[in-house]
Every structure is written in C-alpha cells, then in structure tokens.
VOPATOR-73305 format. One record per residue (C-alpha): chain; x, y, z; residue in three letters. Coordinates in nm, 4 decimals, m for minus. Each point is the difference from the previous one (the first is absolute). Layout:
# residues N
+-----+----------+----------+----------+------+
| mol |     east |    north |       up | type |
+-----+----------+----------+----------+------+
|   A |        X |        Y |        Z |  Ala |
...
+-----+----------+----------+----------+------+
# end
This chain:
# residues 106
+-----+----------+----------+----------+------+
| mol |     east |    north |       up | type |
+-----+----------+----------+----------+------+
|   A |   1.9222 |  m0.5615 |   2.5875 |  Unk |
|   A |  m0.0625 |   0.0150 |  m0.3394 |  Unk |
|   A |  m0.3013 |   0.0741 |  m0.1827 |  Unk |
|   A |  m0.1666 |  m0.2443 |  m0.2489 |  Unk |
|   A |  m0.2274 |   0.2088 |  m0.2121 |  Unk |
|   A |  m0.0328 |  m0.1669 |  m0.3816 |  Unk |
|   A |  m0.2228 |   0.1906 |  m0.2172 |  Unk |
|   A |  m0.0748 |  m0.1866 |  m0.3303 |  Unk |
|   A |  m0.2264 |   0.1328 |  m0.3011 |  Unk |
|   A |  m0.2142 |  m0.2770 |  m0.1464 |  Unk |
|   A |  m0.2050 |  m0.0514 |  m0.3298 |  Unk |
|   A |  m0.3982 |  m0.0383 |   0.0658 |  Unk |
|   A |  m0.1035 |  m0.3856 |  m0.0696 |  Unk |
|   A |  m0.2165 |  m0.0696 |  m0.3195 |  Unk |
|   A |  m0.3393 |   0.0206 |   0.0129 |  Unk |
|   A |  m0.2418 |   0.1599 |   0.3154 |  Unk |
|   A |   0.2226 |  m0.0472 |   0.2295 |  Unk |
|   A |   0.0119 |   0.3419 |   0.1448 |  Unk |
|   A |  m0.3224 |   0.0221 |   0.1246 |  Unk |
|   A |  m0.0022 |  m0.3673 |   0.2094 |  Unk |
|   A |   0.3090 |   0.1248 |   0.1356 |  Unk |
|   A |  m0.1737 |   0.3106 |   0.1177 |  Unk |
|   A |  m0.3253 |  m0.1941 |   0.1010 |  Unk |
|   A |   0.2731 |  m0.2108 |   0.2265 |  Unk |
|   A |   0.1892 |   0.3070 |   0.1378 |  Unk |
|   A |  m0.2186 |   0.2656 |  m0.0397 |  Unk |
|   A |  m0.2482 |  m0.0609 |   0.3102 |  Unk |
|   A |  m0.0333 |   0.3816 |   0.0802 |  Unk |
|   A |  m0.1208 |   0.0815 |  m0.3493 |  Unk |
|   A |  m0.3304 |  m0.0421 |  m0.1696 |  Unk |
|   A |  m0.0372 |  m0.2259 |  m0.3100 |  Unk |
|   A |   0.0004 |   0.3122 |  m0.2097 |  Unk |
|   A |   0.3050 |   0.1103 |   0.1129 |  Unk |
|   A |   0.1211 |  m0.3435 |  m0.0658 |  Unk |
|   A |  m0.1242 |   0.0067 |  m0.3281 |  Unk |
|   A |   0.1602 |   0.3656 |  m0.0877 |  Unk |
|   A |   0.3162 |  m0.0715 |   0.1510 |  Unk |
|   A |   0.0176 |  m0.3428 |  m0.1962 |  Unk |
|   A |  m0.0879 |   0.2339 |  m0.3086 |  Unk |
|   A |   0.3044 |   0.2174 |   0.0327 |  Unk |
|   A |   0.2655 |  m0.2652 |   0.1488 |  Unk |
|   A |  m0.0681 |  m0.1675 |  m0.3269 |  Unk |
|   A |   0.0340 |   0.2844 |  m0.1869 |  Unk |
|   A |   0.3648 |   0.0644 |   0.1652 |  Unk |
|   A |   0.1348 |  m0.3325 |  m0.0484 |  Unk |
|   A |   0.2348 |  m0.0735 |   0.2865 |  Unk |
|   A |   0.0311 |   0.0255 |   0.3538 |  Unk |
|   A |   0.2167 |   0.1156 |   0.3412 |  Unk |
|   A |   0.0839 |  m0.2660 |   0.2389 |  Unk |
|   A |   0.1495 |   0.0709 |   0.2973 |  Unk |
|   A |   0.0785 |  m0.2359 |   0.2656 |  Unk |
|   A |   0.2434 |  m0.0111 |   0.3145 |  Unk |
|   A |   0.2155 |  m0.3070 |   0.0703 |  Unk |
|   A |   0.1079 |  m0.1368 |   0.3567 |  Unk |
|   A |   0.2471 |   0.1643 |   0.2384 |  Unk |
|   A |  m0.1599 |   0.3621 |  m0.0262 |  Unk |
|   A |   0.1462 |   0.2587 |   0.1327 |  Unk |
|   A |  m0.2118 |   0.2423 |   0.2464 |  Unk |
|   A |  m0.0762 |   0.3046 |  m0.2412 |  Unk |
|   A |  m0.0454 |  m0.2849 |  m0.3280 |  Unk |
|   A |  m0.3864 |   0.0481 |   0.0956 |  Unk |
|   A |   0.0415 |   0.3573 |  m0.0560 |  Unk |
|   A |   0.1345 |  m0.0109 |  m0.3167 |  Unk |
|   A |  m0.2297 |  m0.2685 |  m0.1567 |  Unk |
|   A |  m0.3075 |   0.2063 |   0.0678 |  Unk |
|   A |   0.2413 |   0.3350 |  m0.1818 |  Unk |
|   A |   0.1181 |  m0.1903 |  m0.3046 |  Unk |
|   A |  m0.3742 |  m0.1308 |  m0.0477 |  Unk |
|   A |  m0.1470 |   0.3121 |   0.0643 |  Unk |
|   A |   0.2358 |   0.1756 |  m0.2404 |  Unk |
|   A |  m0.0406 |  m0.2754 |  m0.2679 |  Unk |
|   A |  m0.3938 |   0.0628 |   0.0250 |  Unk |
|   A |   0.0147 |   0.3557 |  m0.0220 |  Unk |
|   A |   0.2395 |   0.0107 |  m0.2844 |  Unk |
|   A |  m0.1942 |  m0.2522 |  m0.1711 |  Unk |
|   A |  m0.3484 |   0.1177 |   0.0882 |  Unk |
|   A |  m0.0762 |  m0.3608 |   0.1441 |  Unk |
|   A |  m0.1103 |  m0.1781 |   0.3211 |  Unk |
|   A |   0.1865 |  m0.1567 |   0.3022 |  Unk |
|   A |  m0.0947 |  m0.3704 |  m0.0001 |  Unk |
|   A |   0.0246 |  m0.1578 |   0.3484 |  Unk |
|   A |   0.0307 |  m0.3703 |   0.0022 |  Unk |
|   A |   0.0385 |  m0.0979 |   0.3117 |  Unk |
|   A |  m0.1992 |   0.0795 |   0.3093 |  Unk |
|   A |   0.1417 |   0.0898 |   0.3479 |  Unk |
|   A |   0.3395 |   0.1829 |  m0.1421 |  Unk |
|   A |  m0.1417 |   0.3202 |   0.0084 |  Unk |
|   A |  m0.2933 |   0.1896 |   0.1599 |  Unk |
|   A |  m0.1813 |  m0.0548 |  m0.3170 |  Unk |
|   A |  m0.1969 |  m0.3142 |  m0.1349 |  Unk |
|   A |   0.0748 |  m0.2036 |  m0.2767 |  Unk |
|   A |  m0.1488 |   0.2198 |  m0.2597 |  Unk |
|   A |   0.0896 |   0.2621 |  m0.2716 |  Unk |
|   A |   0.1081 |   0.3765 |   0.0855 |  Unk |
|   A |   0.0694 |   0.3515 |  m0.1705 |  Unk |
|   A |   0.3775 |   0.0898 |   0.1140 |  Unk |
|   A |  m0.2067 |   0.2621 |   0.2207 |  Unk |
|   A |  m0.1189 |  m0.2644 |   0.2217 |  Unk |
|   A |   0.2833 |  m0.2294 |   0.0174 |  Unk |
|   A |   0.2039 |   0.2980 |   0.0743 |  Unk |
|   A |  m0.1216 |  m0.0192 |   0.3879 |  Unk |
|   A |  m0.0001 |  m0.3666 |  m0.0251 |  Unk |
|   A |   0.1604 |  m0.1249 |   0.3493 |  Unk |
|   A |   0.2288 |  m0.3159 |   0.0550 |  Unk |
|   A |  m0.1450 |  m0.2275 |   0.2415 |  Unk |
|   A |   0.2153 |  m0.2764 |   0.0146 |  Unk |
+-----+----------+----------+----------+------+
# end
C-alpha cells in the first residue's frame, strides 16, 4: 500500500492569529508559552503542515512522527497535534523530543 504523506509550507494569516491558534491547540502549554511561541511564529512567517491521506500503509505512522520531528528540529519549532486519539499524545503542542516517543493508537 502506498503511503499518503503531503507536507505543505504555509504563510502565517494577517493579524494575531498565531496565538488563537495556539490558545486552540496548545492545551498542554501555559498562556505564556502561548504568548512566546505566538511571538516567534510571527516573527518566522510561515509554517509546516503535514498531514496523511486515506489508505495508509502500516509504517506511514512511523514516518509522519520522523518527517515532523525532523522538520521541528531543523527548524527549531514545535510539533502541533490536531487531532486527539491518533497518537498517545493529546491534542496539544510538542518539542520534536516529545513527539519523538509519540505512539500510534489507532
């Protein structure tokens, strides 16, 4: 089977929009981590998306947490997990260290 990994690099939105999206997503940080993280995503400019289409194939899992982790080390950025009951973590917002032992559930 083959695997559907995309990985896309978007543009921040205009205005705050950094820091609601980490109030949303980030429910493992405090708001001053929020606020900090907002800070320097909006200082960057742009974004890693990574997402996994249907029909995956058994080590896809695998190599969604690798290519994320290696995108947020080489970028000095954060994991952001938008969906809950993938992987052994909660929805929330993670250094490459943690989501490195991340576990698929599903």
């Amino acid at each position: 089977m083959e695997n559907t990994l995309s990985l896309t690099i978007l543009p921040n939105e205009p205005e705050d929009s950094e820091l609601e999206y980490l109030r949303d997503y980030g429910r493992n940080l405090s708001p001053t981590e929020a606020e900090e993280l907002a800070q320097q995503w909006r200082r960057v400019g742009h974004s890693f998306g990574l997402s996994s289409g249907g029909g995956r194939s058994h080590d896809e899992p695998r190599m969604l947490v690798a290519l994320a982790c290696a995108l947020a080390d080489a970028s000095d950025g954060r994991v952001i997990l938008m969906n809950d009951g993938l992987f052994s973590l909660g929805i929330g917002i993670y250094t490459p260290e943690q989501f490195e032992h991340a576990e698929w559930i599903r």
